[in-house]
Chimera marker file (.cmm) of the C-alpha trace (Angstrom):
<marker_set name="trace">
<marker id="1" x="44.335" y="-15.639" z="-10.693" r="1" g="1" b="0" radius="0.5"/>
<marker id="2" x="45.938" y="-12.840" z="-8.465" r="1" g="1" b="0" radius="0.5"/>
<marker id="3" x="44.570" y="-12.021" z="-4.758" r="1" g="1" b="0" radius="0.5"/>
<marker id="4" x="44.228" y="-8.329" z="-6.870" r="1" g="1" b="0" radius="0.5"/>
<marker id="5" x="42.033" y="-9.734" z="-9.314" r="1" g="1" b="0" radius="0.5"/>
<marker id="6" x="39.821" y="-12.131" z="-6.886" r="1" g="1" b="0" radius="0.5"/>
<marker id="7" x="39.208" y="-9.086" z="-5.170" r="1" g="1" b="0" radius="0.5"/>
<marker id="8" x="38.076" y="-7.245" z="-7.671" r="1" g="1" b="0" radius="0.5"/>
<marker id="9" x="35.936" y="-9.688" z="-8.887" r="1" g="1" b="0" radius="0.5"/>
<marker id="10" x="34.421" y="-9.919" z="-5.666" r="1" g="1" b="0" radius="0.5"/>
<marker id="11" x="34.108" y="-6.520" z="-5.649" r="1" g="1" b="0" radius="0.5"/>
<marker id="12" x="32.175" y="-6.596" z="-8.954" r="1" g="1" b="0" radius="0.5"/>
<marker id="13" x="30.279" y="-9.414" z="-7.986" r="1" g="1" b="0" radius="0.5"/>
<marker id="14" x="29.084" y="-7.023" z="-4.785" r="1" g="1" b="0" radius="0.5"/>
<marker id="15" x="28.126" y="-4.216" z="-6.636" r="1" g="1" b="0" radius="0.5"/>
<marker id="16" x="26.096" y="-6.343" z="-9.463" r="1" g="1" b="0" radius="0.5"/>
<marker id="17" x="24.464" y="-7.746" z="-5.926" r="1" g="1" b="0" radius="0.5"/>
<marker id="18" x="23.870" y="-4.558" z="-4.564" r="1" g="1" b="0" radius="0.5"/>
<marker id="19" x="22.247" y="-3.349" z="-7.727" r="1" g="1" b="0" radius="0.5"/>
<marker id="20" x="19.905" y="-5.999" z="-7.923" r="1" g="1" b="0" radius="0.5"/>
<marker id="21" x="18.768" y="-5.090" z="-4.784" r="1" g="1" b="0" radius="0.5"/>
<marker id="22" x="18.098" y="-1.328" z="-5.046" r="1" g="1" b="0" radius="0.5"/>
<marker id="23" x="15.688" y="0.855" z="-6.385" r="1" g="1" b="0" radius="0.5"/>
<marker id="24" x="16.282" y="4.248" z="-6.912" r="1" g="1" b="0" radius="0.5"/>
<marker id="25" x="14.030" y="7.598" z="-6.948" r="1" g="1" b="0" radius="0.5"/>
<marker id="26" x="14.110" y="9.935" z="-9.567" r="1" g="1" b="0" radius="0.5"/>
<marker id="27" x="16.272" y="12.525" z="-8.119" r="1" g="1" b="0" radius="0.5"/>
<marker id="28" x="18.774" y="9.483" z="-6.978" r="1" g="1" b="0" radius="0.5"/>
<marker id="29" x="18.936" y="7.925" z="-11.067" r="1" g="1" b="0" radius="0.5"/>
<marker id="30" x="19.163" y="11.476" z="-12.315" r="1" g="1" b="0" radius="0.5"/>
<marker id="31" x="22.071" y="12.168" z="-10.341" r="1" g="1" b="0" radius="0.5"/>
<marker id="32" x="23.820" y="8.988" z="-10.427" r="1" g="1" b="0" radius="0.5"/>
<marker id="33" x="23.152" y="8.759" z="-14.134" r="1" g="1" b="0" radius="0.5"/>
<marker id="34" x="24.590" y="12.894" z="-14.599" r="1" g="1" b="0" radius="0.5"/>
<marker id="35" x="21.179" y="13.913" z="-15.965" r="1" g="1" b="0" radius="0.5"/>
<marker id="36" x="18.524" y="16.200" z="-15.051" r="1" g="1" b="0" radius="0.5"/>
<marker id="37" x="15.022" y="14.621" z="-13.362" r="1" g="1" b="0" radius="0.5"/>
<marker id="38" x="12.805" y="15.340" z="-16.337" r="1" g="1" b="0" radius="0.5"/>
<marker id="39" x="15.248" y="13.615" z="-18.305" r="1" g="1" b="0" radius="0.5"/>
<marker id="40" x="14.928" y="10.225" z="-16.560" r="1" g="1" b="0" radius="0.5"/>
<marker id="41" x="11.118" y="11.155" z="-16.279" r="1" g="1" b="0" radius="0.5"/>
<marker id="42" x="11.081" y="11.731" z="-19.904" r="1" g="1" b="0" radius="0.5"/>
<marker id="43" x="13.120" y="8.357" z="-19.929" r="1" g="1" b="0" radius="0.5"/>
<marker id="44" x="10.456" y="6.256" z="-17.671" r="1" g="1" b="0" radius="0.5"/>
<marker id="45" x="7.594" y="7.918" z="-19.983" r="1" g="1" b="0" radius="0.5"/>
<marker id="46" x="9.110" y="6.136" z="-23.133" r="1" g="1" b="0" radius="0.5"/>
<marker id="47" x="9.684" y="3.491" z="-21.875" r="1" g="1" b="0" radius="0.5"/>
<marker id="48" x="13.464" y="4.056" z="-22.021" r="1" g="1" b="0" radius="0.5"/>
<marker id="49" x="14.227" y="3.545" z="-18.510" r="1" g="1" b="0" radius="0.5"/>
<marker id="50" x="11.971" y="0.676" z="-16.370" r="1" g="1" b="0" radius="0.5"/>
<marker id="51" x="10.487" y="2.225" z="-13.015" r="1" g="1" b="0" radius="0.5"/>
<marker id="52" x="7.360" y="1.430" z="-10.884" r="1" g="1" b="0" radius="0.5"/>
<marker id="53" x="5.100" y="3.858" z="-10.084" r="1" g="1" b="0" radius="0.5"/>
<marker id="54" x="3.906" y="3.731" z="-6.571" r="1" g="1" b="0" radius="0.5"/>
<marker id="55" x="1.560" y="6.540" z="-6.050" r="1" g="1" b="0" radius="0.5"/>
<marker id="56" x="3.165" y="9.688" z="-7.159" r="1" g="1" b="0" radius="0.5"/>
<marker id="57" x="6.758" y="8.212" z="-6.676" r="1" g="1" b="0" radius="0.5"/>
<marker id="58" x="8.804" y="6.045" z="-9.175" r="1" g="1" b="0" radius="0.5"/>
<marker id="59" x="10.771" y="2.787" z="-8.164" r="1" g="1" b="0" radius="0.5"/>
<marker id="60" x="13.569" y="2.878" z="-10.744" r="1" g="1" b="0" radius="0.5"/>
<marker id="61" x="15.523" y="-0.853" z="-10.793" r="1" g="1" b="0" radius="0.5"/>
<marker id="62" x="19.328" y="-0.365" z="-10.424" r="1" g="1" b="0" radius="0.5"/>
<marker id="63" x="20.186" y="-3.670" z="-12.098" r="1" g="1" b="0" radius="0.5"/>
<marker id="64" x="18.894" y="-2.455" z="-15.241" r="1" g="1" b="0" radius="0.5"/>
<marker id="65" x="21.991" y="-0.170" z="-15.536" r="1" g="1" b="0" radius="0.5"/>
<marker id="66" x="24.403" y="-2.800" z="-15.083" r="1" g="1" b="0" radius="0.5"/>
<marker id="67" x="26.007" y="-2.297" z="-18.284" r="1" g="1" b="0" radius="0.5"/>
<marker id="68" x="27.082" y="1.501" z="-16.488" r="1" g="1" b="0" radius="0.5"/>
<marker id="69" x="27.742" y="-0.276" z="-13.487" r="1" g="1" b="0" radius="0.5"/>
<marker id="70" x="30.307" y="-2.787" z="-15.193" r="1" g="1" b="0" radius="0.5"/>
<marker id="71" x="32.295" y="0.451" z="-17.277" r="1" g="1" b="0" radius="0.5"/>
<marker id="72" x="32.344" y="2.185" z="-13.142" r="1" g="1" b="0" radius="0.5"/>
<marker id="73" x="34.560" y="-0.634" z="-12.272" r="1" g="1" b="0" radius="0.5"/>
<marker id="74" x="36.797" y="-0.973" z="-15.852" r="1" g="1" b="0" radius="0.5"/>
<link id1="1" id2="2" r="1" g="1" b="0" radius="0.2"/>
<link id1="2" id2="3" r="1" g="1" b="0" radius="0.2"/>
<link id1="3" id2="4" r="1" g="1" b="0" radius="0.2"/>
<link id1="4" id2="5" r="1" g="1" b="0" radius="0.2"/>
<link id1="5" id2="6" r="1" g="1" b="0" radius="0.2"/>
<link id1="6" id2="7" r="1" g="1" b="0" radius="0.2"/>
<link id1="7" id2="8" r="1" g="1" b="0" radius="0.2"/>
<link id1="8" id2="9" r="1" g="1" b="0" radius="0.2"/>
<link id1="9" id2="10" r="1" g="1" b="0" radius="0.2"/>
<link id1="10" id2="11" r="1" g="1" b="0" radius="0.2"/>
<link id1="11" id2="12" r="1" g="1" b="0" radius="0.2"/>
<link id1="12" id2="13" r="1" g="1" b="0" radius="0.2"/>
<link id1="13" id2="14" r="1" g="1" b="0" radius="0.2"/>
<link id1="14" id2="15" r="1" g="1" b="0" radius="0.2"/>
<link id1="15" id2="16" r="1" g="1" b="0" radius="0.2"/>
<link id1="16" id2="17" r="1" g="1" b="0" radius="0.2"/>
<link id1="17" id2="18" r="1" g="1" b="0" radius="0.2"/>
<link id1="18" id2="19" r="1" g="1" b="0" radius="0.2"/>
<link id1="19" id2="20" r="1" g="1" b="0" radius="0.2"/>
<link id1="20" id2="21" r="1" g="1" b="0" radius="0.2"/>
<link id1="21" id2="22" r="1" g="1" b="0" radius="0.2"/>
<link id1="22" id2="23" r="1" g="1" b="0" radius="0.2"/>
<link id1="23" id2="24" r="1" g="1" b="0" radius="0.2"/>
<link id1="24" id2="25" r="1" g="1" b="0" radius="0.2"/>
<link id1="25" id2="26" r="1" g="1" b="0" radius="0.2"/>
<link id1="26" id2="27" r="1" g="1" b="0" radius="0.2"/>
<link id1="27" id2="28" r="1" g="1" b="0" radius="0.2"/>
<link id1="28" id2="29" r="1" g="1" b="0" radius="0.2"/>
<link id1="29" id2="30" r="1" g="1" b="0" radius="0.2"/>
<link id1="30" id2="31" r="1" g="1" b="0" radius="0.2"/>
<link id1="31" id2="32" r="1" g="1" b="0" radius="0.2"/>
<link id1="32" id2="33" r="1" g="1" b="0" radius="0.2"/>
<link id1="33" id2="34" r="1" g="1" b="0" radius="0.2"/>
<link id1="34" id2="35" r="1" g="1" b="0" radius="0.2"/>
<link id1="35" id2="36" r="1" g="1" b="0" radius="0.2"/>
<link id1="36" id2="37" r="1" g="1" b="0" radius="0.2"/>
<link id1="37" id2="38" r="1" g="1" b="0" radius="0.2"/>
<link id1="38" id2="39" r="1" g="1" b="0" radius="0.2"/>
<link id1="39" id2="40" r="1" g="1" b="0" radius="0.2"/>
<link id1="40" id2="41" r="1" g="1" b="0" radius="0.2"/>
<link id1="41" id2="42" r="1" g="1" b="0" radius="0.2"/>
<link id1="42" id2="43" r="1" g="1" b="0" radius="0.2"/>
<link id1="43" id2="44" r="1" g="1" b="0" radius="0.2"/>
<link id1="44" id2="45" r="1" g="1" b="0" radius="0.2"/>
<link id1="45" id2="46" r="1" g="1" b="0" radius="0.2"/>
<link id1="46" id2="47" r="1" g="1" b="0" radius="0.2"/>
<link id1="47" id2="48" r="1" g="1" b="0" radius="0.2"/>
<link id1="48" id2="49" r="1" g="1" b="0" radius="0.2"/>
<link id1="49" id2="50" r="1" g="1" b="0" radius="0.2"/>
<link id1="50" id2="51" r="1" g="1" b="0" radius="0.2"/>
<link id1="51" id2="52" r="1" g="1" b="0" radius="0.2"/>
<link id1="52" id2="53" r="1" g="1" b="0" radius="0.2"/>
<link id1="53" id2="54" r="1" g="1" b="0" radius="0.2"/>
<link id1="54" id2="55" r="1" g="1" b="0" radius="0.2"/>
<link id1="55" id2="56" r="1" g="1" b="0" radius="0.2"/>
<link id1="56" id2="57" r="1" g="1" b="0" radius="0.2"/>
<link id1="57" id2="58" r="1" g="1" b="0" radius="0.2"/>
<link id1="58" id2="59" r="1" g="1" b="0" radius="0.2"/>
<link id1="59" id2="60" r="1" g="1" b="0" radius="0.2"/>
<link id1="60" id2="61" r="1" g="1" b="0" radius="0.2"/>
<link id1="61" id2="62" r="1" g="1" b="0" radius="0.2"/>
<link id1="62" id2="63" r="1" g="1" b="0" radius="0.2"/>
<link id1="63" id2="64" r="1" g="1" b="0" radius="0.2"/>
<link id1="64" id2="65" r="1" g="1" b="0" radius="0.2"/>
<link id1="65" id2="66" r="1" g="1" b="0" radius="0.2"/>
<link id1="66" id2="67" r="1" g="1" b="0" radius="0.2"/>
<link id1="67" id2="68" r="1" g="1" b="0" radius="0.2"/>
<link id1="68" id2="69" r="1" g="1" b="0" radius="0.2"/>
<link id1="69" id2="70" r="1" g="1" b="0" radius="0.2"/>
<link id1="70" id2="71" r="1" g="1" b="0" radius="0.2"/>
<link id1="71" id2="72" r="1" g="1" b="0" radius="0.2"/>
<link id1="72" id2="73" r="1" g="1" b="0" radius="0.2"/>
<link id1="73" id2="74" r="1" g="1" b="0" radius="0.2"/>
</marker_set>
């Protein structure tokens, strides 16, 4: 394996990390997703999208959008 290609997996390997250890709002997954907030609201409402709702506020897991997070990095 090339240095290039250890550091990019080490790269990867960060941001699969960092995703597992962020939630995001519903303003922050609409915008890092390119959608509109009553889309991912829509989304969290069917079930589509996995979030935690904490009194009027969503916790939306990042990991569960790893397979976007993996096609970022391709």
């Amino acid at each position: 394996m090339e240095e290039k290609d250890l550091i990019r997996a080490c790269i990867k390997a960060q941001a699969i990390y960092d995703a597992n250890n962020t939630c995001l709002s519903v303003a922050e997954c609409a915008k890092w997703l390119g959608v509109h907030n009553d889309t991912v609201l829509r989304r969290l409402q069917d079930s589509k999208i996995k979030g935690t709702l904490i009194g009027r506020v969503w916790s939306i897991p990042k990991i569960q959008f790893l397979d976007k997070i993996m096609k970022d990095w391709k």
